[in-house]
C-alpha positions in Angstrom: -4.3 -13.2 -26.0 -2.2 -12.0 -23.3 -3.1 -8.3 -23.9 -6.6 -8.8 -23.9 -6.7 -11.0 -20.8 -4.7 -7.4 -19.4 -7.8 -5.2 -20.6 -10.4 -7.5 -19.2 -8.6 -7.4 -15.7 -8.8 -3.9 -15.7 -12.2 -3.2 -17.0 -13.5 -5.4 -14.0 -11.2 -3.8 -11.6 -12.2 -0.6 -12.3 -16.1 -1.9 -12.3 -15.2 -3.5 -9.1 -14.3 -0.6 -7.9 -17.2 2.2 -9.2 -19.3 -0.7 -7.9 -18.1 -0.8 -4.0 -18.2 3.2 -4.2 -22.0 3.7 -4.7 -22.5 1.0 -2.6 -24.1 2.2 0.8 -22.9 1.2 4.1 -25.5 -1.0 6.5 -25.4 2.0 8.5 -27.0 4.1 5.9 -30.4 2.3 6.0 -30.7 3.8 9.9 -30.1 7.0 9.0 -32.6 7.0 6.1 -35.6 5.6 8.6 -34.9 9.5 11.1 -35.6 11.4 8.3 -32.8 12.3 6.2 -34.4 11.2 3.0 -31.4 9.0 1.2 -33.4 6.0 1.2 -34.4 7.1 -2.4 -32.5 5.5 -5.2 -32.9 4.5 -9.1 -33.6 0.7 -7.9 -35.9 1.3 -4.6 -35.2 0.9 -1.6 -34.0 -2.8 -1.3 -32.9 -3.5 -5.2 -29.7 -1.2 -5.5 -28.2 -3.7 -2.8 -28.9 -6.8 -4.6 -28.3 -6.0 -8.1 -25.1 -3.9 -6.9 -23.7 -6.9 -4.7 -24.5 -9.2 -7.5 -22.8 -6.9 -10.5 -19.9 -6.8 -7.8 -19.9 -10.5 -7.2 -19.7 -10.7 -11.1 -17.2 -8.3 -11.6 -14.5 -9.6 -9.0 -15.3 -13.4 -10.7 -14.4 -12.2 -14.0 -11.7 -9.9 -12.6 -10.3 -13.7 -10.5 -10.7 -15.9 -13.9 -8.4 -13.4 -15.7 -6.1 -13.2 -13.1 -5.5 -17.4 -13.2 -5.7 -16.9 -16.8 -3.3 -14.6 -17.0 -0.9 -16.7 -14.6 -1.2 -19.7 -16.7 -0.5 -17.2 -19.9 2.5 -16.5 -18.0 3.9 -19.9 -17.5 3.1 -21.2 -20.5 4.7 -18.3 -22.7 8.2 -17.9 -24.5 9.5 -16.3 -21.4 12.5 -18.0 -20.4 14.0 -17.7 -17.0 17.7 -17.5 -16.6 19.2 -20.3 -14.8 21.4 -19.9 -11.8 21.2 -17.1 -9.5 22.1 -13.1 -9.7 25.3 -13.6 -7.9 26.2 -16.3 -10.9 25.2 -14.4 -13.8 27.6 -11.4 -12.2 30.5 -13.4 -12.1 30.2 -14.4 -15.5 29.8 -11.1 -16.6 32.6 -9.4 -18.4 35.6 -7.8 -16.3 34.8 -4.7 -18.7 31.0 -4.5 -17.4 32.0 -4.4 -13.9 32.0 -0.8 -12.5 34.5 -0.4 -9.4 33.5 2.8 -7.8 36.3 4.6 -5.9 37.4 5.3 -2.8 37.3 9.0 -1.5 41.2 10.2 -1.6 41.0 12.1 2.0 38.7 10.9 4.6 36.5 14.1 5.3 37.2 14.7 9.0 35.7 17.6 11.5 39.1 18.6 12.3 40.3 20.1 9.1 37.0 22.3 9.2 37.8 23.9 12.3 39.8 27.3 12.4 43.4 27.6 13.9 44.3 30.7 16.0 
């Protein structure tokens, strides 16, 4: 369930997406009406902009509905948090598991670098 609520989040981001970029700006109209001839598209003149606004208004529903589905997926599954906090769970942790880095013998100072006459 979880894994196809995962691929129908995606489809309608990516669809979301495609969808916003062949969208034209506002702008674009204006530039169409001096003469620069982009006002032609598959739909007509006026129809790309509503059925591309409503196919993006569908997509980013569907693409919202799988994401609370997908939250409530998520709290409702076998996933059990740990109790307590990080700083808890480390001290319980084995002495072996802990790593203790060391300490640098000599402290690397500019004075040992610099040549004696």
């Amino acid at each position: 369930m979880q894994m196809l609520l995962i691929l129908v989040q995606i489809a309608s981001a990516f669809t979301m997406i495609v969808l916003v970029l062949v969208q034209h700006g506002k702008g674009a109209d204006m530039g169409a009406s001096f003469g620069s001839g982009a006002s032609g598209s598959l739909f007509g003149a006026t129809g790309s902009a509503n059925f591309l606004s409503r196919s993006t208004a569908v997509a980013a529903t569907v693409f919202f509905v799988s994401t609370l589905a997908l939250a409530y997926v998520g709290s409702k599954g076998g996933m059990v948090a740990p109790q307590g906090s990080v700083l808890d769970q480390a001290a319980s942790a084995p002495a072996s598991a802990a790593v203790v880095p060391s300490a640098p013998a000599i402290p690397a100072s500019g004075a040992a670098l610099i040549p004696s006459k």
